[in-house]
N, C-alpha and C positions, 0 to 999 in steps of 0.2 A: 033701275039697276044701281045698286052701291059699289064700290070698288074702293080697294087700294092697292098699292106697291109700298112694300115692305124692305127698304134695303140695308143691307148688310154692308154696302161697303162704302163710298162716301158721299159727301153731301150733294157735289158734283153730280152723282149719280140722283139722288132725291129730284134733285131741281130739274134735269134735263128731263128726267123721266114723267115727272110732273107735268111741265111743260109741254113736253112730244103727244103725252097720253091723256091729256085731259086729266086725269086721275090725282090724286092725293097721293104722294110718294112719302114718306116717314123714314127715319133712322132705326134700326129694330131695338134699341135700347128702350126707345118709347113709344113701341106698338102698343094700339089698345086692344080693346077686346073685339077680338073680330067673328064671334058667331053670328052675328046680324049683317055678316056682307055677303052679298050674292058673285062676288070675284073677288080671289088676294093670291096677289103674285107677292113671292118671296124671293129678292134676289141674293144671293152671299155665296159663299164658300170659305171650303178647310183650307187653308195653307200649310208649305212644309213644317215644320213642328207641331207643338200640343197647343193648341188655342186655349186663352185663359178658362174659358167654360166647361171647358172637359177635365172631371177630375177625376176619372172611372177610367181607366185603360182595361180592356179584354186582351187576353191573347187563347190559342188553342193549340191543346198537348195530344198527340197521338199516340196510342197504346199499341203497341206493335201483336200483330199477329199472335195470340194468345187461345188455342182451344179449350185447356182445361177451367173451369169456372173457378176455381179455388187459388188456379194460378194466376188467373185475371183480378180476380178480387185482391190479390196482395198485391198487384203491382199498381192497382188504380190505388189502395192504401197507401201505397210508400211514394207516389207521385204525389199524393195529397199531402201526403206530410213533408216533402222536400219543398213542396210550394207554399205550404205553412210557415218554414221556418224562413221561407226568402219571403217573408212579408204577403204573400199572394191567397186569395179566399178563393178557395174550388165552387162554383156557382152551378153545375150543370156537370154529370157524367152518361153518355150514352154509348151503349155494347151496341154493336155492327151484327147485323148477321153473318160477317166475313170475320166474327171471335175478334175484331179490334176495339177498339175504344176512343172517343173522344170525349176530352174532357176540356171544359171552359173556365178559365179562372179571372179573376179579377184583381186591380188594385185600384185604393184610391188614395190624392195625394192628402198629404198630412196636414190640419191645421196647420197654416205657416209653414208646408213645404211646397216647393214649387211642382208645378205640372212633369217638368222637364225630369226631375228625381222619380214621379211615378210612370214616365213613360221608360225612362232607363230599368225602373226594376223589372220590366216585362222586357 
């Protein structure tokens, strides 16, 4: 059996883990290639704000209760185009069998803009 632990958060954690688990524990900045291991624990998590990594923010827009088809199509068009002009790319629109709509859009941040600017435009 091969194994590692992968950790995300500090070295403190590599070492003790290592130590406790028999196991190879690493920093995830310098994991290798792990299809040839028959066990990999990954340890980490998100904290409150935008982690450097993430530069894609989702958010989701609901279309209110809309029966007529012609009336839903403008309003998923004018949703797409106010989210156009706020910087935002519509990725995904899906009609409800209940005449609503959900639509998914994204942003990403700008070369040389910070995370925390694309998490604000969402």
């Amino acid at each position: 059996m091969t194994g590692i632990i992968i950790c995300g958060s500090s070295t403190l954690c590599e070492e003790t883990l290592s130590e406790k688990a028999g196991v190879t524990a690493i920093p995830d900045s310098v994991a290798p290639d792990i299809s040839h291991m028959s066990t990999v624990v990954y340890i980490g998590g998100f904290y409150a704000g935008c982690p450097s990594e993430v530069r894609t923010m989702y958010k989701t827009v609901t279309i209110k209760y809309t029966p007529k088809v012609k009336d839903m199509a403008q309003r998923i068009e004018d949703a797409a185009n106010e989210m156009e002009r706020s910087g935002l790319e519509l990725v995904s629109c899906t009609v409800m069998p209940s005449a609503k709509a959900i639509l998914v859009v994204k942003t990403a941040a700008a070369d040389g803009g910070s995370d925390a600017e694309a998490a604000e435009q969402i």
